[in-house]
N, C-alpha and C positions, 0 to 999 in steps of 0.2 A: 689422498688415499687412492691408489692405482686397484682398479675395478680389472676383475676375471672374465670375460663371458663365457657364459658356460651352454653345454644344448642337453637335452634327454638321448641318452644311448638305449636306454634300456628300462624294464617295468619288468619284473619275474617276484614271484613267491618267496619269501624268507626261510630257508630250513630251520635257520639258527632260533627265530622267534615265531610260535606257529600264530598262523592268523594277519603277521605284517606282511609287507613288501618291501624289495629293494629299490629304488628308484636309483638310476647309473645316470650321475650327468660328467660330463666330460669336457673340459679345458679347449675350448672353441679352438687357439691358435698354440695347441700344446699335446701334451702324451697324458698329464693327468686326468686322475678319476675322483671323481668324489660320490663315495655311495652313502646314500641315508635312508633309515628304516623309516616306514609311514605307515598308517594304519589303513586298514581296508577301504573305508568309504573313501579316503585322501586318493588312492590307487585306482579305486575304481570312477571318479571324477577325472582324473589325468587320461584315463586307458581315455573313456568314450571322446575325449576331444582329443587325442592324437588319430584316434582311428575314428574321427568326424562321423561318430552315431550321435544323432537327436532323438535322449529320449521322450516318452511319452507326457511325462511331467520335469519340469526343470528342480536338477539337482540345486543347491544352498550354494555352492558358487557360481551357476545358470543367476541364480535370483541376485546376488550381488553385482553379477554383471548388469540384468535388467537395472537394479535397482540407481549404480554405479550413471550409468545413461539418462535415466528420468532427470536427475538433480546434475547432471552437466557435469559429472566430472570423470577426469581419464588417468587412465593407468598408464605411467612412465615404463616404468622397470622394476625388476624384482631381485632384490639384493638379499643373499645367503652372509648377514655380517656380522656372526661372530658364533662361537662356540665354547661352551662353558661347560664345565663336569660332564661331557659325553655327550649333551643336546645341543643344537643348532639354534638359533636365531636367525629371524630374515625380518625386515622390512619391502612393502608395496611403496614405491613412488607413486604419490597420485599428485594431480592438477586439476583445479577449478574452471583454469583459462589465467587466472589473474595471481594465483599464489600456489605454490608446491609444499607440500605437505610428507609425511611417511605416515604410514599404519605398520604398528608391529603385530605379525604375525606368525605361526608354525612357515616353516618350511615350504612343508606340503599342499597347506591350504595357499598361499603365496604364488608356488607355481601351478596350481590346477586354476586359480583365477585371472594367473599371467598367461598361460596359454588360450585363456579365452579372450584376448585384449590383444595378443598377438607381438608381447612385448618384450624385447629382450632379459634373460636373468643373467645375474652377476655375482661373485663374492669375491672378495678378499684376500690380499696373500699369506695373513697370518691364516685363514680358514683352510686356505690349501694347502699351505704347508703344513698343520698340523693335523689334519684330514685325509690329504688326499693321496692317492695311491698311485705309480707307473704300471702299465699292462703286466711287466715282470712280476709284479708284485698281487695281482688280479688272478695271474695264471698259480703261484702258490697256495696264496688266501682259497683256488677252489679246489684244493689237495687236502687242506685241514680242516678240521672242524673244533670249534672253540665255542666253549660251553657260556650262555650270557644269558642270566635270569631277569636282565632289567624289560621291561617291558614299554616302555615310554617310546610316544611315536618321536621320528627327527631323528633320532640317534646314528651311531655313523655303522654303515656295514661292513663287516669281516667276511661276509662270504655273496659272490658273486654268479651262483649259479642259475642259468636258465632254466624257466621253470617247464617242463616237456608241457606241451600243447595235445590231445587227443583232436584231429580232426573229425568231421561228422563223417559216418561211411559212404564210400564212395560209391554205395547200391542205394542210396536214399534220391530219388527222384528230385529234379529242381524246383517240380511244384510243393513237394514235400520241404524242399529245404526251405523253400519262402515261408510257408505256416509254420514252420519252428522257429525262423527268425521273427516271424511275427508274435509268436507265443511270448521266444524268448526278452523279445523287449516289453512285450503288456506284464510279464512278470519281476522287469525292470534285473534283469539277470544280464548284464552287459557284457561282461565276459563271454560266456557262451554266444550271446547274438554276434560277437567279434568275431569267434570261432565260423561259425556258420557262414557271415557274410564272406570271409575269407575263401573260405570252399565254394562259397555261389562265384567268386570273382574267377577260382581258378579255372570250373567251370566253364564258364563265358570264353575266358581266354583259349580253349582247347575247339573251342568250336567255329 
């Protein structure tokens, strides 16, 4: 079975489903895309470890990770393998030291706990090929709009729009923007502390 590897392009808002997201991953050594819907908390565990915020209590795959370390065992790889009536399937490679093992799991939860382990994902070329999309076909899918009532997280996306970002205003002082980043993560509101720190970085940078 010839494995895909795939990276994250992108994390934006769902039109088509309110409340999901899109997750863009992208064909490491290729033009494909593969987008899949995931549901809020799956999105908002992915954001804070690509944009390496530690929140103030550890999220349910933070604790798998802790948990994953206590009893010795490590995370391989994370494999998107297979796709059945419009939802995704993925297995976790894990290892003891002494024997290899898979956990079947979502998608989403799969790679927000592969990104904390730091471990390559992968799928399959039936999954891409029926799946997955070329940029030509990324650039129309964000022209239409197609109506889709299912609401189950994993599912594949039709539409690839970025979601607009409001930045904090640019008359908000840095001491200010530090106690709203401080707010915004005692309030466990990761998004927005993203937003923030991103303004405190461009900030710094200017000065």
């Amino acid at each position: 079975m010839k494995k895909i590897q795939l990276e994250i392009l992108g994390l934006s808002s769902s039109q088509s489903q309110s409340g999901s997201f899109a997750l863009i991953l992208g064909e490491k050594h290729g033009n494909r895309r593969l987008p899949i819907i995931i549901g809020m908390f799956e999105a908002q565990s992915i954001a804070i470890q690509i944009e390496k915020i530690n929140p103030n209590r550890p999220l349910t795959h933070d604790l798998f990770k802790s948990f994953a370390e206590q009893v010795h065992v490590s995370i391989l790889e994370v494999l998107i393998s297979d796709l059945k009536e419009g939802v995704f399937y993925s297995k976790i490679v894990c290892s003891d030291g002494a024997t290899t093992f898979e956990l079947d799991s979502r998608p989403s939860d799969a790679i927000a706990i592969g990104l904390r382990f730091g471990v390559p994902i992968y799928t399959v070329e039936s999954v891409m090929s029926e799946a997955g999309i070329i940029l030509s076909d990324l650039d129309e899918g964000a022209e239409s709009d197609e109506d889709d009532d299912d609401e189950d997280d994993d599912t594949p996306s039709t539409r690839t729009e970025v979601a607009e970002t409001k930045e904090p205003s640019g008359q908000v002082s840095l001491d200010e923007l530090t106690k709203m980043l401080a707010q915004a993560l005692e309030r466990e509101d990761y998004e927005k502390a993203a937003k923030i720190r991103d303004e405190l970085n461009k900030r710094k940078d200017k000065e």
